[in-house]
N, C-alpha and C positions, 0 to 999 in steps of 0.2 A: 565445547560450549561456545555458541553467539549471544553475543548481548545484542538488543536491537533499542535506540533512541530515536523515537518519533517527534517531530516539531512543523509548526505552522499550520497547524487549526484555528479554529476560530469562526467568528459570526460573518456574513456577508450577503447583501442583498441580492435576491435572484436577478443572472444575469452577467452577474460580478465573476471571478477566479479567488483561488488558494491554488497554492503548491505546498505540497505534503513532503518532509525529509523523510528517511529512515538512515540511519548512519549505523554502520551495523562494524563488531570486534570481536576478537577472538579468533576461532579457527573457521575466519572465513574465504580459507582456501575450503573449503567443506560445502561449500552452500551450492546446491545445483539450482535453486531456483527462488526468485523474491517475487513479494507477491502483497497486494492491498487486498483488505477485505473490509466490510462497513455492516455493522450492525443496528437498526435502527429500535426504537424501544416497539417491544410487542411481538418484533420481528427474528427471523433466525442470521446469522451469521452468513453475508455471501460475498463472494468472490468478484472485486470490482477490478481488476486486471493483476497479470501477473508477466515473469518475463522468465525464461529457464539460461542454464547456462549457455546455452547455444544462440541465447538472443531469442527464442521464439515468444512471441506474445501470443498471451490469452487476453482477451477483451469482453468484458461480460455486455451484451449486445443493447441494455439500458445506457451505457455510457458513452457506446462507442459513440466517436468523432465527437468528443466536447472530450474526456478525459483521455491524456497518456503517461505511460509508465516509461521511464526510461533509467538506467544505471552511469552511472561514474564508479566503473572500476579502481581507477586511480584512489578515491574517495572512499570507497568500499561504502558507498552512498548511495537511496534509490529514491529516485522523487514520483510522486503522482501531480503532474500538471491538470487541473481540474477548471474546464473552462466551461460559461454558459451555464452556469450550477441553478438548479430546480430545489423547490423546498422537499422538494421528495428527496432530494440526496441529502439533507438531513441524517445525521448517523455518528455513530465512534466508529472512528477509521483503526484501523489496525496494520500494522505491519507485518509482516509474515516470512522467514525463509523455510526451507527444507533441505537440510543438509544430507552426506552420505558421505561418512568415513569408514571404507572396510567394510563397506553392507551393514553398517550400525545406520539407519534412519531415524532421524529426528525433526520434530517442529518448533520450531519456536517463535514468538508471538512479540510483539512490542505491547508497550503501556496502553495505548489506545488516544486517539485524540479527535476532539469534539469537534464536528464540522456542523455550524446550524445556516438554513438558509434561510432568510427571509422574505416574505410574499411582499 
């Protein structure tokens, strides 16, 4: 089991930054990979970067170069730095890992947290 705690949402005018936490516990020697996603209302669930255990990022190609995803291992912490933000990145942010213990695969999800931008 990973628990995952999200913090630093919030409202900010287009133009402006947040930084997204994920603080994540439990058997997170298991976690091959973390990973942001954003849902906005109406919209489906998608993939706004991610980072695997090898360090490799995924960048979903709306965000690149204004958002990065980066880890504190030490922390077992994963921030998304969100910079230049558009009222279209409007969304519930989500955290995300994918763990593999012994070929058991799992997801697991954080709480979700509110990022609004404003025009």
């Amino acid at each position: 089991q990973v628990q995952l705690v999200e913090s630093g949402g919030g409202l900010v005018q287009a133009g402006g930054s947040l930084r997204l936490s994920c603080a994540t516990s439990g058997s997170t020697f298991a976690i091959t990979s973390n990973g942001w996603y954003r849902q906005a209302p109406g919209k489906q669930r998608e993939l706004v970067a991610s980072i695997n255990r090898g360090g490799r990022l995924t960048v979903a190609d709306s965000v690149k170069g204004r958002f990065t995803i980066d880890r504190d291992n030490a922390k077992n912490t994963v921030y998304l730095q969100m910079n230049s933000l558009k009222p279209e990145d409007t969304a519930v942010y989500y955290c995300n890992v994918e763990t593999d213990y012994r070929l058991q695969f799992r997801t697991y999800w954080g709480q979700g947290t509110q990022v609004t931008v404003s025009s």
